[in-house]
C-alpha beads as a LAMMPS data file, in Angstrom:
LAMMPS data file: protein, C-alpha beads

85 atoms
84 bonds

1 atom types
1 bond types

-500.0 500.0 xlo xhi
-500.0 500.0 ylo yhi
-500.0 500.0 zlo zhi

Masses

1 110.0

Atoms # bond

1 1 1 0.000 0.000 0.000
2 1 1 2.690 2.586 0.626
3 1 1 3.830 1.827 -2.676
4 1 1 0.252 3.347 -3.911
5 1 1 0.839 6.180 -2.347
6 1 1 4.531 7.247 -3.230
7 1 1 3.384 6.268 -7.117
8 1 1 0.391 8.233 -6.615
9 1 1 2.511 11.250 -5.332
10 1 1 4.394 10.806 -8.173
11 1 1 1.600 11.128 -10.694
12 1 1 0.766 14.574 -9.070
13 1 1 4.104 15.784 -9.824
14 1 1 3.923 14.429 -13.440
15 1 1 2.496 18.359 -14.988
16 1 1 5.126 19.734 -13.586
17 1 1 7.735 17.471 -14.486
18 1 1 6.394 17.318 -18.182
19 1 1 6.805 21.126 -18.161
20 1 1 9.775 20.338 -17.621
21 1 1 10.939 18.102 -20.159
22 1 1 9.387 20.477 -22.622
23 1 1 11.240 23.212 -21.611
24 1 1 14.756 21.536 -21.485
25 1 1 13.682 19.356 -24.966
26 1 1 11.862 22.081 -26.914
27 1 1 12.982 21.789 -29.896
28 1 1 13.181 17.688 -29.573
29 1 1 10.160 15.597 -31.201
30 1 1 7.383 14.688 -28.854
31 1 1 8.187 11.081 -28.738
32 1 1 12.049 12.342 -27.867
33 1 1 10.011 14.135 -24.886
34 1 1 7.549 11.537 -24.514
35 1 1 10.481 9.314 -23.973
36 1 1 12.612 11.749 -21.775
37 1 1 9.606 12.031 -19.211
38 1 1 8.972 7.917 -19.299
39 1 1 12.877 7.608 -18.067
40 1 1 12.528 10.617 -15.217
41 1 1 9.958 9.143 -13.658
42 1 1 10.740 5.181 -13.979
43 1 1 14.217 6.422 -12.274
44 1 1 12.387 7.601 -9.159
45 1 1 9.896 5.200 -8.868
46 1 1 12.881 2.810 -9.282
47 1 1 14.986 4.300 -6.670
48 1 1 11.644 4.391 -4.300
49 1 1 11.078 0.929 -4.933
50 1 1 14.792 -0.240 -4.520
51 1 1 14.405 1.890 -1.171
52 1 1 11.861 -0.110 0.016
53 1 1 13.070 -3.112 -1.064
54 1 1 10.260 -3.645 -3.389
55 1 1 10.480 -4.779 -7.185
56 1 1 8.229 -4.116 -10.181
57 1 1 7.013 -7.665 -11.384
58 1 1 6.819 -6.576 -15.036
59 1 1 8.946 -3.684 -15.816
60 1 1 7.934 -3.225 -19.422
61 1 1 4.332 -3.421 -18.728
62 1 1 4.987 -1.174 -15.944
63 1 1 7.265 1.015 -18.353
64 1 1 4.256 0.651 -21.207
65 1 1 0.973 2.072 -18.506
66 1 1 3.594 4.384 -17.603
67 1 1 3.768 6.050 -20.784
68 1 1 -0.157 5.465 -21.220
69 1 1 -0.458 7.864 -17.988
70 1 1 2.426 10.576 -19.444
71 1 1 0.287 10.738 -22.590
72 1 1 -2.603 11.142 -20.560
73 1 1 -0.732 14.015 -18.625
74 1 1 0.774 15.225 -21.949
75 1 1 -3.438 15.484 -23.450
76 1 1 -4.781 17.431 -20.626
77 1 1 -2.178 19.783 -20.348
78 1 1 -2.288 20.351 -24.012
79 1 1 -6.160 20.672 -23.393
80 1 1 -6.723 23.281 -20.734
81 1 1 -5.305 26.702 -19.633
82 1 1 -2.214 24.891 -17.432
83 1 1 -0.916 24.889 -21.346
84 1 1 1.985 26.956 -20.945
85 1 1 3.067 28.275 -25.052

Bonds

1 1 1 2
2 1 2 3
3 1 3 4
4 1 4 5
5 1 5 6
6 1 6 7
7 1 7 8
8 1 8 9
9 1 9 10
10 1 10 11
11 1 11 12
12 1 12 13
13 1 13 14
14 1 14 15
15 1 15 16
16 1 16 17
17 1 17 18
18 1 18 19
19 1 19 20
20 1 20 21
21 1 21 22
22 1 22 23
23 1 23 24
24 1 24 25
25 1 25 26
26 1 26 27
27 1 27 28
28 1 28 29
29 1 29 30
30 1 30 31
31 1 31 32
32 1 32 33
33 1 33 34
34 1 34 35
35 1 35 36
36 1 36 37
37 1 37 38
38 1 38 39
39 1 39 40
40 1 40 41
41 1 41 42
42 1 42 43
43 1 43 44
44 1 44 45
45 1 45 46
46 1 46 47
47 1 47 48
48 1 48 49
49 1 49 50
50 1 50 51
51 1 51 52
52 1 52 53
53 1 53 54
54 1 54 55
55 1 55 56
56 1 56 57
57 1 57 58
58 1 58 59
59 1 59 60
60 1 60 61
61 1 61 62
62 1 62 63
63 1 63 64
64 1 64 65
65 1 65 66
66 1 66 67
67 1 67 68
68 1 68 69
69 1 69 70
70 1 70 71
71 1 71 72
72 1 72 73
73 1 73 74
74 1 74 75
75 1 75 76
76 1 76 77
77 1 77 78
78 1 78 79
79 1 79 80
80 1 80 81
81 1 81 82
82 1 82 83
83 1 83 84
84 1 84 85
C-alpha cells in the first residue's frame, strides 16, 4: 500500500515534471520528450522501490501504462489553460 501512495505522489508531480521536459527538450520531437519524461519518472519510482526493497514484477508493462499515464498528462495539459506556449 505505501507503494500506492509514493506512485500516486508521483503522478501529481507528473504536470510539472512534463513542463519540464518540454522546456529543457523544446525543440526535440514529442516522442524524444515523450520518452525523456517515461525515463525521469521510472528512475524515481525505481529508486523508491529499490528503497523499500520492493520490485516491479513486469517492468515493461509497468514502463508501457507508464507512458499510457504521461500521454494522458501530456493530453490534458495540451487541453486546458495549465498549457503553458
Amino acid at each position: 500500500m505505501e507503494f500506492l501512495k509514493l506512485f500516486l505522489r508521483g503522478i501529481a508531480l507528473l504536470p510539472a515534471l512534463i513542463q519540464g521536459v518540454e522546456t529543457l527538450y523544446g525543440a526535440k520531437t514529442g516522442e524524444q520528450k515523450r520518452e525523456a519524461a517515461i525515463a525521469i519518472v521510472a528512475a524515481a519510482i525505481n529508486v523508491v522501490d529499490a528503497a523499500e526493497s520492493k520490485t516491479i514484477v513486469d517492468p515493461a508493462k509497468f514502463t508501457a501504462a507508464l507512458g499510457i499515464v504521461v500521454d494522458g498528462v501530456v493530453a490534458c495539459l495540451n487541453a486546458s489553460i495549465w498549457h503553458v506556449g
